[in-house]
C-alpha atoms as an extended CHARMM CRD file, in Angstrom:
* protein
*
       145  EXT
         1         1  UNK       CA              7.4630000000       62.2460000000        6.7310000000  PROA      1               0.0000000000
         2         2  UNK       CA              6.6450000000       58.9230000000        5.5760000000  PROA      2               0.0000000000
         3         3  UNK       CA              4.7000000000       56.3080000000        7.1390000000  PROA      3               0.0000000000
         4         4  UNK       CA              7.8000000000       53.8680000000        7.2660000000  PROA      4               0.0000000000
         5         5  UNK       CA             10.1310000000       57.2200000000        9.1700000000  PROA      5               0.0000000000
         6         6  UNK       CA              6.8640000000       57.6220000000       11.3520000000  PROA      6               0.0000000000
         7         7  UNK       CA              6.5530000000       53.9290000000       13.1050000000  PROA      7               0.0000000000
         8         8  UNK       CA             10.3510000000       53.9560000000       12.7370000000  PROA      8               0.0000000000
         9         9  UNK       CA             10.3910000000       57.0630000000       15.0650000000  PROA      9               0.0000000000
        10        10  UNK       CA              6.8600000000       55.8090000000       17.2250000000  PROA      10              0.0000000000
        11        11  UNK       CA              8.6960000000       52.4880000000       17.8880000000  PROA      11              0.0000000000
        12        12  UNK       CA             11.7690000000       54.5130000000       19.1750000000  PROA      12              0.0000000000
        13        13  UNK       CA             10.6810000000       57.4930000000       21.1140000000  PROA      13              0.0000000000
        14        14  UNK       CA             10.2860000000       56.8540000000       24.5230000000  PROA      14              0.0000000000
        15        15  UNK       CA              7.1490000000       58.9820000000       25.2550000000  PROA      15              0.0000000000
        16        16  UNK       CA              4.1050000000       59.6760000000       22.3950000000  PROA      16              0.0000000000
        17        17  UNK       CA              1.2520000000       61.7100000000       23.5840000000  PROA      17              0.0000000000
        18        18  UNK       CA             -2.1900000000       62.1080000000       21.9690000000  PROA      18              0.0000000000
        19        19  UNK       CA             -5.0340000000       64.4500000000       22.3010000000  PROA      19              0.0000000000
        20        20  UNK       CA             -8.7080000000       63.8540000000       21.3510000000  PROA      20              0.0000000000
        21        21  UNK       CA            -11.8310000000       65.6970000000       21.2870000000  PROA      21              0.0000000000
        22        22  UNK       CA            -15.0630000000       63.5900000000       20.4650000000  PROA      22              0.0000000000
        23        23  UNK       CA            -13.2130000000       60.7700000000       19.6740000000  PROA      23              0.0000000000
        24        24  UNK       CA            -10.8620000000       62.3680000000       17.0840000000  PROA      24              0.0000000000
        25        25  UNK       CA             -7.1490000000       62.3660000000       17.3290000000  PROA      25              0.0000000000
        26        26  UNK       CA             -6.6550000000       66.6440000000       17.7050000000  PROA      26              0.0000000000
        27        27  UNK       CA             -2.6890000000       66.4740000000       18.4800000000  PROA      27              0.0000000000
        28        28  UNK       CA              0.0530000000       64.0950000000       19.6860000000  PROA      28              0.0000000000
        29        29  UNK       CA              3.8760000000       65.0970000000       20.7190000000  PROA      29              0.0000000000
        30        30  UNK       CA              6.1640000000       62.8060000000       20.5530000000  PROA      30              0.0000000000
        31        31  UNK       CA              9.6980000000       62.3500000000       22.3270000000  PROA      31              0.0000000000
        32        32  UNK       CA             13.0940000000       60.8250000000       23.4810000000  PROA      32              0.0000000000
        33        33  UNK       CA             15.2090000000       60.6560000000       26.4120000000  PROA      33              0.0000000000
        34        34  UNK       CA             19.0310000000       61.1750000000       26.1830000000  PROA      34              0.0000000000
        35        35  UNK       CA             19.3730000000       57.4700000000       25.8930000000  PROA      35              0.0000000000
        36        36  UNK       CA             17.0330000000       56.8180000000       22.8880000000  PROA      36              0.0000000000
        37        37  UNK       CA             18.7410000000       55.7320000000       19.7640000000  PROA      37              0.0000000000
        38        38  UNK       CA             17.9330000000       58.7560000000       17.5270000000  PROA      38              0.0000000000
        39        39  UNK       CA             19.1560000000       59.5470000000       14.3670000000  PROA      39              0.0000000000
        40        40  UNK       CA             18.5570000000       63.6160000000       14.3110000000  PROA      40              0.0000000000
        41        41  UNK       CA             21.0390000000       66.1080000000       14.1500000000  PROA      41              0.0000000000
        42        42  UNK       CA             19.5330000000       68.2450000000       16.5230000000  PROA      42              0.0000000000
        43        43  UNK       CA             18.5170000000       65.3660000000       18.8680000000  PROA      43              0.0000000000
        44        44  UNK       CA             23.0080000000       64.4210000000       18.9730000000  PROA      44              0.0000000000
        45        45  UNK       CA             23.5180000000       68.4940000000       19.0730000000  PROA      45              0.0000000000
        46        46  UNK       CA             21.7020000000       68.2560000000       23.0070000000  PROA      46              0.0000000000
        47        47  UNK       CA             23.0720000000       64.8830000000       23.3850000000  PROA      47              0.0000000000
        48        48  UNK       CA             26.7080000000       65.8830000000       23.2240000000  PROA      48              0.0000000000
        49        49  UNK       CA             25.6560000000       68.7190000000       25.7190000000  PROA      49              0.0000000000
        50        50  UNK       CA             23.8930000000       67.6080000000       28.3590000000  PROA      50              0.0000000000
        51        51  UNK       CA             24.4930000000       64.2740000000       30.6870000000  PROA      51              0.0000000000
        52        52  UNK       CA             19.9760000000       63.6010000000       30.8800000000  PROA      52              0.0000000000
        53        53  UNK       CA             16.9670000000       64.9390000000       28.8700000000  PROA      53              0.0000000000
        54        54  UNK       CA             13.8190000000       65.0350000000       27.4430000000  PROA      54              0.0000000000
        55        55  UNK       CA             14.0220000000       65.7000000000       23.9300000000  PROA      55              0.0000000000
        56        56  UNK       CA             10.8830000000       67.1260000000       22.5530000000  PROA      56              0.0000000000
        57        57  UNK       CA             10.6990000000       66.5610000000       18.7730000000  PROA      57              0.0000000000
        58        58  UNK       CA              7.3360000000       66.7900000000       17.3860000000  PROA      58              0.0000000000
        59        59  UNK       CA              4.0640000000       68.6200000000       18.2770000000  PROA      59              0.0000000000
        60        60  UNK       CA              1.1410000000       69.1410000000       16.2890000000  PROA      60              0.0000000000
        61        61  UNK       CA             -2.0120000000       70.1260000000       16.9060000000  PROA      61              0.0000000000
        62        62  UNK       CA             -4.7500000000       70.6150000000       13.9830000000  PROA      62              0.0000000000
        63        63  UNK       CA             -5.3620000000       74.4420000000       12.9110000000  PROA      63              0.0000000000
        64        64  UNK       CA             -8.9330000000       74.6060000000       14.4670000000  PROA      64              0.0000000000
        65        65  UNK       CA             -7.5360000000       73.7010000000       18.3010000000  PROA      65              0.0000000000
        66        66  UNK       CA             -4.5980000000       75.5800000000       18.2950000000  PROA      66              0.0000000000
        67        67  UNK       CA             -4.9680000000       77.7040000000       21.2280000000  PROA      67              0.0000000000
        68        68  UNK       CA             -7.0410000000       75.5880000000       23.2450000000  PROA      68              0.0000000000
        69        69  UNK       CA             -4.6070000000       74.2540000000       25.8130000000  PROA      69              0.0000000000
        70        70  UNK       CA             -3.1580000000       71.4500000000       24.2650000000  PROA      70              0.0000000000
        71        71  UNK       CA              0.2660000000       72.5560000000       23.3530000000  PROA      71              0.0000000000
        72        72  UNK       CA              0.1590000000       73.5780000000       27.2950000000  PROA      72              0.0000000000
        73        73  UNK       CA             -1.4770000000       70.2230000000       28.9390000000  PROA      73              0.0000000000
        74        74  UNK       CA              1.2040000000       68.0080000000       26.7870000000  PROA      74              0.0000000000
        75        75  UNK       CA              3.9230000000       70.2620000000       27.9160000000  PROA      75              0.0000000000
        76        76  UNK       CA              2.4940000000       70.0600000000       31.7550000000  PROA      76              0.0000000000
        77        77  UNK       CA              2.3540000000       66.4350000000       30.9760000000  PROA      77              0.0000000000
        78        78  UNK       CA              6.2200000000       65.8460000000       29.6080000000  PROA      78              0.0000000000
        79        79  UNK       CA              7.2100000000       67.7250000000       32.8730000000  PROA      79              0.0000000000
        80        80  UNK       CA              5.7660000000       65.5260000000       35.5370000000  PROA      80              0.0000000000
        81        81  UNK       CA              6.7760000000       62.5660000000       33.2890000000  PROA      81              0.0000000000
        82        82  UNK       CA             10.5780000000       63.4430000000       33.0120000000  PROA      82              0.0000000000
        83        83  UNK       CA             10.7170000000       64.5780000000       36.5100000000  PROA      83              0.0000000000
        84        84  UNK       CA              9.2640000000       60.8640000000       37.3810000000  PROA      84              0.0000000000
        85        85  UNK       CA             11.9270000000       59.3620000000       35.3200000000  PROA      85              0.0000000000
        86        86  UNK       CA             14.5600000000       61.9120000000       37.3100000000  PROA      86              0.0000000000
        87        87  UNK       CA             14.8650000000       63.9110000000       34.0020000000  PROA      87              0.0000000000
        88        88  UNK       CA             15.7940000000       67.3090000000       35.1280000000  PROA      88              0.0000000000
        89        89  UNK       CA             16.1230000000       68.9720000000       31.5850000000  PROA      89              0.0000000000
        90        90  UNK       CA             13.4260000000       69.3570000000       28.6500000000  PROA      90              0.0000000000
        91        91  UNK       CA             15.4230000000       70.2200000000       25.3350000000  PROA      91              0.0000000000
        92        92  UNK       CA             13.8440000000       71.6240000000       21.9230000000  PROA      92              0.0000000000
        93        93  UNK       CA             14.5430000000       73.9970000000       18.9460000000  PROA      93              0.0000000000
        94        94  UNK       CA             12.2550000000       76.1020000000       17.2130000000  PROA      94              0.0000000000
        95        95  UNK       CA             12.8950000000       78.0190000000       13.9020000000  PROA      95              0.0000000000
        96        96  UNK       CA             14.5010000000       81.8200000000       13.8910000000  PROA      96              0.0000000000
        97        97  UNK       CA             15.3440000000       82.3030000000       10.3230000000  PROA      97              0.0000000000
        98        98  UNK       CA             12.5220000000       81.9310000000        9.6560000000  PROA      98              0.0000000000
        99        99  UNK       CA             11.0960000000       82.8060000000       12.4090000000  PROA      99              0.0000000000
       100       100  UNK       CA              8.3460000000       80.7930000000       13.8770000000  PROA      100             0.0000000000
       101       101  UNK       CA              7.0130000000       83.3980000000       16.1180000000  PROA      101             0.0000000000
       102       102  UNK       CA              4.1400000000       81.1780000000       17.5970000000  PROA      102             0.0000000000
       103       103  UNK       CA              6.6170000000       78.3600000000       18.7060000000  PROA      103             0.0000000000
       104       104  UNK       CA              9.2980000000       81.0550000000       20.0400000000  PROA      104             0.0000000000
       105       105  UNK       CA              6.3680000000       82.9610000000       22.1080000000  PROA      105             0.0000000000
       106       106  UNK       CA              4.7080000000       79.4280000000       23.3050000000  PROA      106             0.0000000000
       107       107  UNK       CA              8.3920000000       78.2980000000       24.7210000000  PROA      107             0.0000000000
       108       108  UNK       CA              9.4990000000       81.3910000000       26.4010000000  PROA      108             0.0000000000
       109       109  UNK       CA              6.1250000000       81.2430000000       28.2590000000  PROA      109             0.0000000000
       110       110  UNK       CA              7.1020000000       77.7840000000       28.9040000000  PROA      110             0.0000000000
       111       111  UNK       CA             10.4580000000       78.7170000000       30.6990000000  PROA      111             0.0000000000
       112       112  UNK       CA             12.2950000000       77.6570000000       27.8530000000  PROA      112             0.0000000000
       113       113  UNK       CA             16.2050000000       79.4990000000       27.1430000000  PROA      113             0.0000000000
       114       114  UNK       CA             18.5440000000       79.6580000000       24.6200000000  PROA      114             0.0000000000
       115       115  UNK       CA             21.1000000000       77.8770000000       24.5610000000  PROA      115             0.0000000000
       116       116  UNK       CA             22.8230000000       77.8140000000       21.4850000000  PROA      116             0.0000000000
       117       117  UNK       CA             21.9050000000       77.8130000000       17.5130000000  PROA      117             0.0000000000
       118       118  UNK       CA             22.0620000000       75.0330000000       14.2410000000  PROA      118             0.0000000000
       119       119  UNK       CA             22.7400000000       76.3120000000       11.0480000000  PROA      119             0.0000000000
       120       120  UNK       CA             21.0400000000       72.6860000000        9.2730000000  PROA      120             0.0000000000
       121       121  UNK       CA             21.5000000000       74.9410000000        6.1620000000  PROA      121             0.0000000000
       122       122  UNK       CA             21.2340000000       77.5730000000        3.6620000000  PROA      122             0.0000000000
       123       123  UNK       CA             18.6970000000       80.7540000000        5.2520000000  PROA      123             0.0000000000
       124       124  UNK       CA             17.9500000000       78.4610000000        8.1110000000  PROA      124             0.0000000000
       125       125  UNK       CA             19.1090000000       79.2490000000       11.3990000000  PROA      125             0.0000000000
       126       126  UNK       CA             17.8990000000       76.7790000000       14.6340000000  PROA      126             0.0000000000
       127       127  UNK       CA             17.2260000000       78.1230000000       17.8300000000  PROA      127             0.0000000000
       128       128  UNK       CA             18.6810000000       75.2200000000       20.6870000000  PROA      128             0.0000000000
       129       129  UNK       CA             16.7390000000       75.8450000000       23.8690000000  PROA      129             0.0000000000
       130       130  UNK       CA             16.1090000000       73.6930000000       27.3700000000  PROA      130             0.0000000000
       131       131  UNK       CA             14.0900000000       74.4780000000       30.4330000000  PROA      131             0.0000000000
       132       132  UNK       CA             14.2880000000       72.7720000000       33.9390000000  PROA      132             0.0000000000
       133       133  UNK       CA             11.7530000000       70.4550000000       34.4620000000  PROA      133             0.0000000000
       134       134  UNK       CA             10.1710000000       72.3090000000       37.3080000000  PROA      134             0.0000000000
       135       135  UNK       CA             10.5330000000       76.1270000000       36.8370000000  PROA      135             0.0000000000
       136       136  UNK       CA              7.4060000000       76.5920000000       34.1700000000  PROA      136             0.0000000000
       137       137  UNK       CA              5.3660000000       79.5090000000       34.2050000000  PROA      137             0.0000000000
       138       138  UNK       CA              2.6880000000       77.4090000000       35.8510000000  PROA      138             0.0000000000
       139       139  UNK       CA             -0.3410000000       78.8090000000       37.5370000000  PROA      139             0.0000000000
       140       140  UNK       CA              0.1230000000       77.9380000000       41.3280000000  PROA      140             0.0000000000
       141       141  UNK       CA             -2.4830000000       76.7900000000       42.9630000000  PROA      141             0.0000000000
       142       142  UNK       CA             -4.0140000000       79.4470000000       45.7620000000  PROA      142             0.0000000000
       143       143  UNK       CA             -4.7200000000       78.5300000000       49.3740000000  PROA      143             0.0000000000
       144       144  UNK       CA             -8.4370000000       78.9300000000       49.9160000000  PROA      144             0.0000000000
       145       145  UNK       CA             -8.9380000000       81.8170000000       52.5580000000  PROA      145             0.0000000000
């Protein structure tokens, strides 16, 4: 992606998220409600299924803090966001042909279900998923005895 798509996108989305360690960007994720003016396929493909969303389209974190909580903390974050906005639905897709085992793994721990599939094109096969905004795999908190 370009600079020009980027601040096209960052001036459109209606939530961007970033992550630092010792004052160095680490990650951001950035996203769209149902009523953001997005030009993605796969953005239009949840659009013309479901009435309100959070549409999560980009998430990176650099190699050396993957696995550190990030990818969990923005996700936590996005949740108690869309819920405050009376979003009920969080909507991605990952790769399955080919596969991209982390991102399938991370979302099924997230809650996240299938709920349909893009073929964008040749040997590439989309996996459409959503989760309710308030049945993650969270810890719960315990009551101190």
């Amino acid at each position: 992606m370009d600079k020009k798509r980027f601040e096209l996108l960052f001036s459109q989305c209606a939530l961007i998220i970033v992550a630092e360690r010792n004052g160095a960007i680490v990650g951001f994720l950035m996203g769209f409600d149902g009523n953001c003016q997005y030009d993605s396929a796969n953005f239009k493909w949840f659009r013309s299924r479901l009435a309100s969303f959070f549409y999560v389209d980009r998430v990176v974190v650099s190699e050396t803090n993957r696995g550190t909580g990030i990818g969990k903390a923005f996700y936590q974050y996005i949740r108690n966001w869309s819920r405050d906005q009376r979003i009920e639905t969080l909507a991605a897709e990952m790769n399955l042909e080919p596969a991209n085992e982390a991102s399938l793994a991370f979302h099924r721990s997230e809650s996240f279900i299938q709920v349909g599939t893009r073929n964008p094109s040749e040997g590439k096969v989309l996996s459409m998923q959503t989760a309710n905004c308030s049945t993650a795999n969270e810890a719960q908190p315990t009551k101190a005895e």
